[in-house]
C-alpha positions in Angstrom: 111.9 29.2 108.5 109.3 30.3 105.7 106.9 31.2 108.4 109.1 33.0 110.3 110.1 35.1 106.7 106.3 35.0 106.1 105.4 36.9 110.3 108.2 39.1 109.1 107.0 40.0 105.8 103.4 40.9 106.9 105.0 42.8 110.1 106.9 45.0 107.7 103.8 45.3 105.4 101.8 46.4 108.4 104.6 48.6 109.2 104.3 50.3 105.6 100.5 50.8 105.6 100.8 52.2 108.9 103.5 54.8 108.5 102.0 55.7 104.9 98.2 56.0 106.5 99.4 58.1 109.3 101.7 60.3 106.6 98.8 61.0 104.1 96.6 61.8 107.1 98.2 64.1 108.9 97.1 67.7 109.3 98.4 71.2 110.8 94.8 72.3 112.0 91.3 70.8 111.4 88.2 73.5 111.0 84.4 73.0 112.8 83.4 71.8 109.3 85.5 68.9 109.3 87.9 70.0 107.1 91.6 69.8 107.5 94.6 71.5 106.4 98.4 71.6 106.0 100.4 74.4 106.2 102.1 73.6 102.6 98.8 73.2 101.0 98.1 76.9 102.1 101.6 78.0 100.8 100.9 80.4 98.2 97.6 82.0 99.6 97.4 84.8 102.2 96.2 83.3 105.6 94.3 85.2 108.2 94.1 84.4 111.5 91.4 86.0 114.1 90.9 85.5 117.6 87.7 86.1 118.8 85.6 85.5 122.1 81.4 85.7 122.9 82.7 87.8 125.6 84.3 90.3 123.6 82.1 92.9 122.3 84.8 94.6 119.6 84.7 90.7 118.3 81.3 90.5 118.0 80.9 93.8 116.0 83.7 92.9 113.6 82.3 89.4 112.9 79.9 91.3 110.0 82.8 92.7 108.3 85.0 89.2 108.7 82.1 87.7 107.0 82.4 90.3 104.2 86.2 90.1 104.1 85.4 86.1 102.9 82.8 86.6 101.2 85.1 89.2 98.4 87.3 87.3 98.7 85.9 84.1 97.7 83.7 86.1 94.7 87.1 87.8 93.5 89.0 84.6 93.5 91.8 86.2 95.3 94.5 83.7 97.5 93.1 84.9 101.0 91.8 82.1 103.4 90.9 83.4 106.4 90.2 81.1 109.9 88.9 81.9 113.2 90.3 80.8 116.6 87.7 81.0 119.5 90.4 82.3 122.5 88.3 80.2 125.1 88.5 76.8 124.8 85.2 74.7 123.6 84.0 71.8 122.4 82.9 72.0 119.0 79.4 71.6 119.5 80.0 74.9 121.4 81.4 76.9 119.4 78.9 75.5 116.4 76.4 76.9 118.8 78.7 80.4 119.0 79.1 80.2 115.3 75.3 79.6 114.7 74.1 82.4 116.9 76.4 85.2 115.1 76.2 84.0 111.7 79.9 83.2 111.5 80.3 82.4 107.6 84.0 81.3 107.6 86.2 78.5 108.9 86.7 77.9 112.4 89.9 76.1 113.7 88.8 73.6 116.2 92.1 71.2 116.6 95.6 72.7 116.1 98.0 69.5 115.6 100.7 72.1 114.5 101.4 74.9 116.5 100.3 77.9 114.8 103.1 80.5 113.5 102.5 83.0 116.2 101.9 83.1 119.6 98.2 83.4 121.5 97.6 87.2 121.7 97.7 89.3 124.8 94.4 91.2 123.6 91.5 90.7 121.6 90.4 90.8 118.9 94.1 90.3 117.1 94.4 89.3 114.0 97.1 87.6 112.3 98.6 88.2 108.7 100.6 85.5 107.2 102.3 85.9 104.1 101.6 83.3 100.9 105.8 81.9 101.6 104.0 81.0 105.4 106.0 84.0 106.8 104.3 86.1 109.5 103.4 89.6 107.9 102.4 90.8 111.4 99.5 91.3 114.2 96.5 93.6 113.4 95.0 94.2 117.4 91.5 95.8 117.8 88.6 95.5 115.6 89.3 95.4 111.9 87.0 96.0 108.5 87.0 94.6 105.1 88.9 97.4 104.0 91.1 97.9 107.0 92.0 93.9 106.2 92.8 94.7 102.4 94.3 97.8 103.2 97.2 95.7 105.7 97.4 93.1 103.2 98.0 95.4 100.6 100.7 97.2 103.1 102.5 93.9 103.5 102.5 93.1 100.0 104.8 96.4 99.3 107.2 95.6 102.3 
C-alpha cells in the first residue's frame, strides 16, 4: 500500500512540474533572436506588425525607414514594439541571411504559437497597428515612413 501511495505521489508530482514547466514556458510568437513573447506581456505597448518579402521591392525600400521607426522609438522610450513577418516561409537561417543582407535592425517573428490578431494580408507590404489594450487599430498597405508610422499611430490614438 505505501508504495502504491508513494508511485502515486511522484506521478502527481511529475504531473505538477510538468503542467507548471509547460505554463511558464509558453509563448504567443518567438523572434530570429531567440526571444519570445506573450501577447499580455505586450499589453500596454503599441505593436507593429510588417510583412515583408526579398521579392518585394516597395518592402525592400521601406526597410530603411522601419529601421528608423525602431531606432526613435527605442531612443524616445516610447511603448512601440515593432516585429517583422517574412510572408514566405523560411527557415531561420534564411531569413537571418535576408535580415543580414538588408540590415534589418528589428525583431523578426520566426514561430507564431498564437495566431496573430489579424489575418495574412492580400498585398504587400501591409502593416499592422495594434493598439496597447491588444485591439487591432487597423492595416497600413503599401510602403510606409517613420513619419507616416507616427502619423497613423497618432490617428489611432485620437479615435
Amino acid at each position: 500500500m505505501k508504495k502504491i501511495i508513494l508511485y502515486l505521489s511522484a506521478g502527481l508530482l511529475a504531473l505538477t512540474a510538468g503542467i507548471s514547466i509547460q505554463y511558464y514556458t509558453k509563448y504567443d510568437f518567438a523572434t530570429l533572436d531567440g526571444s519570445t513573447y506573450t501577447f499580455n506581456e505586450l499589453e500596454g505597448n503599441w505593436i507593429v506588425v510588417n510583412y515583408f518579402a526579398e521579392w518585394c521591392a516597395p518592402c525592400l525600400r521601406e526597410i530603411p525607414e522601419l529601421n528608423h521607426f525602431q531606432e526613435k522609438a527605442l531612443a524616445d522610450n516610447t511603448k512601440i514594439k515593432l516585429f517583422g513577418v517574412s510572408y514566405d516561409a523560411m527557415q531561420d537561417h534564411e531569413l537571418q541571411l535576408i535580415a543580414d543582407k538588408y540590415d534589418i535592425q528589428f525583431p523578426l517573428i520566426t514561430d507564431v504559437d498564437t495566431a496573430l490578431p489579424f489575418e495574412l494580408p492580400k498585398y504587400l507590404p501591409a502593416t499592422y497597428l495594434i493598439r496597447p489594450d491588444g485591439s487591432l487599430a487597423g492595416q497600413l498597405l503599401g510602403e510606409q515612413s517613420a513619419r507616416s508610422l507616427q502619423e497613423a499611430i497618432s490617428a489611432a490614438n485620437t479615435n
